[in-house]
C-alpha positions as CSV (number, residue, x, y, z in Angstrom):
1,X,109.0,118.0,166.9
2,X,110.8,120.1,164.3
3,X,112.6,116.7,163.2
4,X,109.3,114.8,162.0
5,X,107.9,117.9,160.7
6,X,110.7,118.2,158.6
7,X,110.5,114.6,157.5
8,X,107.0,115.1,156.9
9,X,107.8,117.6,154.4
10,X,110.2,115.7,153.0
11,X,108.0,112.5,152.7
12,X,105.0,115.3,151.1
13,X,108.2,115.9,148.5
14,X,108.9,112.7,147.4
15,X,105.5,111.0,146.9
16,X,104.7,114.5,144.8
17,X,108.2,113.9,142.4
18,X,106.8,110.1,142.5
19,X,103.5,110.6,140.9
20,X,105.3,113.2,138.9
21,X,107.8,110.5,137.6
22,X,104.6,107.8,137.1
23,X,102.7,110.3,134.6
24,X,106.0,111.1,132.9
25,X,106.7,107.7,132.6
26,X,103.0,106.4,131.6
27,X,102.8,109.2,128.9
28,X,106.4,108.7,127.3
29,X,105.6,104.7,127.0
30,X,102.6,106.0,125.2
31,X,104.3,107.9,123.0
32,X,106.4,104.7,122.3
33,X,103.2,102.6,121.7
34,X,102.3,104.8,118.5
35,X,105.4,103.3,116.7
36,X,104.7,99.6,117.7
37,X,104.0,98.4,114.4
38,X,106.8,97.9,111.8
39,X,104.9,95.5,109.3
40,X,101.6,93.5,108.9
41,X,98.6,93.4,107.1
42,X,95.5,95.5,108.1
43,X,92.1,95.2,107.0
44,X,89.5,97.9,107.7
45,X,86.4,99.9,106.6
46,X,85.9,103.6,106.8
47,X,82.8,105.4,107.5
48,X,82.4,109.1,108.5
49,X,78.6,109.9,110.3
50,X,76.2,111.4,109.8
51,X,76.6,110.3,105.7
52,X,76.0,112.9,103.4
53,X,75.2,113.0,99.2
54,X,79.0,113.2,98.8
55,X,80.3,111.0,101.2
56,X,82.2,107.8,100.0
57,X,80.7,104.6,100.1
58,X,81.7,102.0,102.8
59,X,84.4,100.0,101.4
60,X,86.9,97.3,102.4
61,X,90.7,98.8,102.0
62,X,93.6,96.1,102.3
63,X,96.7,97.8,103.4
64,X,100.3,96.4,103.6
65,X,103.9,97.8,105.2
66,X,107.1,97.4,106.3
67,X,109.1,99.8,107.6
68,X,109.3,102.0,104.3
69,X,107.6,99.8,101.5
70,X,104.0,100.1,101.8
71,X,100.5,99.3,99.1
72,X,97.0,100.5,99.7
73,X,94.4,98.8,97.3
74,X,90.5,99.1,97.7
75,X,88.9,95.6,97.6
76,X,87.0,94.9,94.0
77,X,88.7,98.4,92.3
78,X,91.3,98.1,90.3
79,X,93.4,100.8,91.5
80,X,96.9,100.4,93.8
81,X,99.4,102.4,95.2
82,X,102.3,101.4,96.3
83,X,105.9,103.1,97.4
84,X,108.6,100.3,96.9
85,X,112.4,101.3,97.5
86,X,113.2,103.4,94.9
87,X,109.4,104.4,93.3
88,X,105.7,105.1,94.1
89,X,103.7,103.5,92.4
90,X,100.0,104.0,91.2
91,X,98.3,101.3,89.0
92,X,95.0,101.5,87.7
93,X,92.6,99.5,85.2
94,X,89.6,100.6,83.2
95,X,86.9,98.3,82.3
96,X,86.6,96.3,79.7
97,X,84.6,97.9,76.4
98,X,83.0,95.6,74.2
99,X,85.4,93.6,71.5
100,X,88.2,94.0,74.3
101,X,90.3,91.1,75.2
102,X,92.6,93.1,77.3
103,X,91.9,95.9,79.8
104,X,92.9,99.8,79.1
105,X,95.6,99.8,82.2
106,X,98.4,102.5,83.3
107,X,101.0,102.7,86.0
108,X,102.4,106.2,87.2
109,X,105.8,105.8,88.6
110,X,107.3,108.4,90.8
111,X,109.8,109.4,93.9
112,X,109.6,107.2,96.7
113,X,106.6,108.6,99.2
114,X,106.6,108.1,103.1
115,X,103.6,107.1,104.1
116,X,103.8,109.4,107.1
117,X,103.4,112.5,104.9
118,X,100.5,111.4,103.4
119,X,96.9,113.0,104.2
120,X,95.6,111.9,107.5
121,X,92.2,111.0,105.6
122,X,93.8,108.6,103.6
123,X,95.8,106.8,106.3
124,X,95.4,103.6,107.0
125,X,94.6,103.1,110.9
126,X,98.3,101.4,111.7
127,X,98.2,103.8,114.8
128,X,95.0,102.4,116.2
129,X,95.0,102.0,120.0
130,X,97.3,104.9,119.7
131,X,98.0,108.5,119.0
132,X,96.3,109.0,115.7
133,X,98.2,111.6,114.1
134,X,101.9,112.6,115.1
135,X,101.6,116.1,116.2
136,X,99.4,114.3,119.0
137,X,102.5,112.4,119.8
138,X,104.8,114.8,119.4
139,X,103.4,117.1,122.2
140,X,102.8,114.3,124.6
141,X,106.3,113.8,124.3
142,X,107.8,117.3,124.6
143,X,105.1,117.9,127.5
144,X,105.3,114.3,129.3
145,X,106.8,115.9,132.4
146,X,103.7,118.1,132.9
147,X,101.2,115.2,132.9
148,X,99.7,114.6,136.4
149,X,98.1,111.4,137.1
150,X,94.2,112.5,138.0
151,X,92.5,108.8,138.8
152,X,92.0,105.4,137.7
153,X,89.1,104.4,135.2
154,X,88.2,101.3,133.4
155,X,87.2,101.7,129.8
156,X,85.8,98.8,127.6
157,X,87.0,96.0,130.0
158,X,90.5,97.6,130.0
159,X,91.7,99.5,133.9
160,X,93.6,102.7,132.7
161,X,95.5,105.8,134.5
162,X,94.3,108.6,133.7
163,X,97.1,111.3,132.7
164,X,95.7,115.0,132.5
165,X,97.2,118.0,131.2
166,X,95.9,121.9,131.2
167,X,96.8,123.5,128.0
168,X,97.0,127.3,127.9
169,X,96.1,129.4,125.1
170,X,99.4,129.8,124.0
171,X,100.1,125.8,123.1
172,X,96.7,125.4,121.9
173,X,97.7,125.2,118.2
174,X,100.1,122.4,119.2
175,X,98.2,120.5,121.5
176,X,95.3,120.3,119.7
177,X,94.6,118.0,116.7
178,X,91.4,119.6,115.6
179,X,91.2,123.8,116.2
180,X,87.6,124.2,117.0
181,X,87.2,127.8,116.7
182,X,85.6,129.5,120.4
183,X,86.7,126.1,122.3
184,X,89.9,124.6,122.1
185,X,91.6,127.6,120.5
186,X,91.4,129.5,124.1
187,X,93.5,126.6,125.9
188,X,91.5,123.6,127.5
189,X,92.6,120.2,129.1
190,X,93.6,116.9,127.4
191,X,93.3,113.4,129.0
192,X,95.1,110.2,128.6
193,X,93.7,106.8,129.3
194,X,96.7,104.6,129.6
195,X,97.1,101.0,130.1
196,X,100.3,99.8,130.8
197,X,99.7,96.3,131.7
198,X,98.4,96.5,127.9
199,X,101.5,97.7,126.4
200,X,100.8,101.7,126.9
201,X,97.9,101.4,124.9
202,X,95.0,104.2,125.4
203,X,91.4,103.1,124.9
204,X,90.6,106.6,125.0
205,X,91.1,110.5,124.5
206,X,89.3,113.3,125.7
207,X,89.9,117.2,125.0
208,X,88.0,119.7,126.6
209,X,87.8,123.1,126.1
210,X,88.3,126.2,129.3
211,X,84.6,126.0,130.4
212,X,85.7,121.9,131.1
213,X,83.1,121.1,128.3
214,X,84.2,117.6,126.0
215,X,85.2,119.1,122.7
216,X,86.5,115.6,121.6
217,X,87.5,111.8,122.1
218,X,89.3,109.2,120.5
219,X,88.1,105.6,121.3
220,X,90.2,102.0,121.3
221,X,87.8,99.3,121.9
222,X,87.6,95.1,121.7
223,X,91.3,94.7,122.3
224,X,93.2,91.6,121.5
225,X,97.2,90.7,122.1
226,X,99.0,89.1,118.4
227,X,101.4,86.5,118.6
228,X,104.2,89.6,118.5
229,X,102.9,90.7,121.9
230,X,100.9,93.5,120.8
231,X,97.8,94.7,121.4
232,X,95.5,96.1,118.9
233,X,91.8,97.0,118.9
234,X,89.5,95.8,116.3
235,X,87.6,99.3,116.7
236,X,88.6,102.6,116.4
237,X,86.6,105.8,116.7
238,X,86.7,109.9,116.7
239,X,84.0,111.7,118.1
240,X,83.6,115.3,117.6
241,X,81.2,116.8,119.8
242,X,78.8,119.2,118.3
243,X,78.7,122.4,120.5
244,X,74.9,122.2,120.2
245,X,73.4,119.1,121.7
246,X,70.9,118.9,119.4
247,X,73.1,118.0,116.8
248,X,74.5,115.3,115.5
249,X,77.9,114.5,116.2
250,X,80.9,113.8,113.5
251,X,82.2,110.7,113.4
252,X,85.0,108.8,111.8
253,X,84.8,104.7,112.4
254,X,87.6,102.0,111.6
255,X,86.9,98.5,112.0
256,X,89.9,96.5,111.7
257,X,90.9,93.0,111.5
258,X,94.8,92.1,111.6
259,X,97.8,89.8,109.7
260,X,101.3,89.6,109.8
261,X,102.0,92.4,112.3
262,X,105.3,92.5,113.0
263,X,106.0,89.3,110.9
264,X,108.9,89.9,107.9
265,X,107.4,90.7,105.2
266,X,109.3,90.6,101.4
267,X,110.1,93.5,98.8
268,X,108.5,91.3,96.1
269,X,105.0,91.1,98.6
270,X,104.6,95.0,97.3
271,X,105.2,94.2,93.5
272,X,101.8,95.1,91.2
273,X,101.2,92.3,88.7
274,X,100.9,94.5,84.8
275,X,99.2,92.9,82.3
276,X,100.7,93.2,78.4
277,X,99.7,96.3,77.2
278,X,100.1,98.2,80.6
279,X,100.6,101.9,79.5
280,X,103.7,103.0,81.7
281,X,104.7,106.6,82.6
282,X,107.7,107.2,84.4
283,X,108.1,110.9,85.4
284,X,111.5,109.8,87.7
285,X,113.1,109.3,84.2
286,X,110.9,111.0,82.0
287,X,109.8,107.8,79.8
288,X,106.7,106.6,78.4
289,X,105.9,102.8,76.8
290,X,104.3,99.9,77.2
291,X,104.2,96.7,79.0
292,X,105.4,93.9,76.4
293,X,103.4,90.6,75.6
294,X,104.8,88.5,78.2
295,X,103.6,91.3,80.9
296,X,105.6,92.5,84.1
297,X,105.3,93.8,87.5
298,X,106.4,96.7,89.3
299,X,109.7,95.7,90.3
300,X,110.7,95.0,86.4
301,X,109.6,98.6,85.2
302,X,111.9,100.3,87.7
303,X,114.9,98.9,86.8
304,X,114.9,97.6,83.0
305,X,112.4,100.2,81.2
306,X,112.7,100.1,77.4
307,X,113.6,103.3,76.5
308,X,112.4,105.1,73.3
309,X,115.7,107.1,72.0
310,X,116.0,109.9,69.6
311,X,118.7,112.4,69.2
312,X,121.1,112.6,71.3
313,X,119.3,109.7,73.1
314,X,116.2,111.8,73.5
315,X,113.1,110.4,74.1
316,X,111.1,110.2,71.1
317,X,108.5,112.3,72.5
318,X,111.2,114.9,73.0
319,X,113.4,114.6,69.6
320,X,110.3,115.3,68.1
321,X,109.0,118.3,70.3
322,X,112.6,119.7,69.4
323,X,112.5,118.9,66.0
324,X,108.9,120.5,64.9
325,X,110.5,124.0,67.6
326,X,113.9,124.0,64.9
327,X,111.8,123.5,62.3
328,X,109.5,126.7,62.8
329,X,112.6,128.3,64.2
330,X,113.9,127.6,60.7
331,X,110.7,128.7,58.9
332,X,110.8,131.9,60.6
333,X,114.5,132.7,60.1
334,X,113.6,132.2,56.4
335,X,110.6,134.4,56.2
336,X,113.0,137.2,57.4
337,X,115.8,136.6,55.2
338,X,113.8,137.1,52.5
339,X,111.3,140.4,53.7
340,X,115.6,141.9,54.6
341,X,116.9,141.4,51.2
342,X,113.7,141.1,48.7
């Protein structure tokens, strides 16, 4: 008799550390998921609800990476950025006055910028299906072993595990992406919606504050599998739920249509065509001139720019800044030579 019990208990043991092991593993290959994409092509429109007087207009944004090299341009504006190698970039145009042949343009060359440190709100939506910012990520991962697998649910067509965390007080800040002040800063719960027969994607994410109320979701819907073998959803969504029901809710909405993802995807791909006349400035060397008849692109100003030299090969700008400050320094010296021995 005391032989069975104790392999009862020891059969109780193992099935616990094996759905212990199953939400550790289903939550690490999400964390995996959210760096899927290395390059492509995405296509998308923005919208935050309800629209206010100051909210943007719907537009279509066309963004292109690989690995490092990325460009963001807004469909029918004339404006690109870009971060290449060895510069940023950011190209603009103005429109044409009357009696112009050519348009007013300028490029602003800088250091290289990751396109991970840029603001979330101007992200494109390369983690869709995913974690959508990295401190999300980042805590799954440092936390996977504390998942626990709560139940099965299908969401949008797509059968998920759910993986469920309670988050105390203390970890709030991290766990978090949105501190909602009286909810989610006390602690709460935060569930997963994993798919691994989908490649770990997660059609959804809830948090919900101590009292087990939903403070917020993330939603991943009309899935579709590229020729790479990933899947991506052509609609993305963040819901923040108003603490009074008779309020609207916040909203942020992609809608996305893919190319290229995970194709190879050339340095030249990111280069901005400059028409003649292209005023450049180029604060990594501290030059300023303009694009020559036969016009350029991006990947000529960064290497062969035409500098302007003064003294000491000075820029212009400079050698004359200096000059005018020796001048006056001159001036002055003068004025007190002659009060001293008048």
């Amino acid at each position: 008799m005391k032989t069975l019990l104790a392999m009862f208990i020891v059969a109780i043991g193992l099935t616990n550390v094996c759905i212990a092991d199953e939400a550790k593993n289903l939550v690490e290959g999400a964390v995996l998921r959210r760096d899927a994409l290395t390059s492509g092509k995405l296509i998308y429109t923005y919208e935050s609800l309800p629209r206010k007087p100051t909210s943007f207009p719907k537009s279509v944004k066309i963004y292109l990476f690989s690995y490092l090299n990325w460009s963001s341009k807004t469909k029918d504006l004339p404006q690109t950025t870009a971060s290449v190698n060895d510069g940023s970039f950011t190209y603009f145009e103005r429109p044409l006055k009357e009696g112009q042949e050519i348009p007013i343009a300028g490029i602003q060359i800088n250091a290289p910028v990751l396109y991970e440190n840029k603001k979330h709100i101007n992200k494109a939506p390369v983690f869709a299906g995913s974690f959508w910012v990295s401190r999300m990520a980042l805590f799954a991962k440092e936390h996977a072993k504390d998942y626990k697998v709560v139940g099965t649910k299908n969401i949008n067509g797509i059968n998920t595990k759910i993986c469920e965390i309670q988050v105390p007080k203390a970890l709030a800040g991290q766990a978090f992406v949105k501190q909602q002040v009286g909810r989610t800063t006390e602690g709460g719960k935060i569930r997963l919606y994993i798919a691994p027969q989908h490649g770990y994607v997660m059609p959804l994410i809830e948090y919900f504050d101590i009292k087990n109320n939903l403070c917020m979701s993330f939603t991943a819907s009309n899935f579709s599998e590229t020729s790479t073998g990933v899947w991506l959803p052509k609609k993305i969504s963040r819901i923040d739920v108003n603490k009074n029901p008779s309020k609207e809710n916040n909203q942020k909405i992609f809608d996305i249509s893919y190319e290229r993802i995970n194709e190879p995807i050339a340095d030249s791909d990111f280069n901005i065509s400059l028409p003649p006349g292209t005023q450049v400035q180029d604060f990594r060397h501290n030059v300023s001139y303009r694009v020559g008849d036969a016009g350029a692109d991006s990947s000529d100003i960064g290497l062969n720019f035409p500098v302007e030299s003064g003294w000491f090969g000075l820029t212009r700008m400079l050698a004359i800044m200096l000059g005018l400050v020796c001048a006056i320094l001159g001036v002055c010296g003068w004025v007190v030579f002659r009060k001293k021995y008048a």
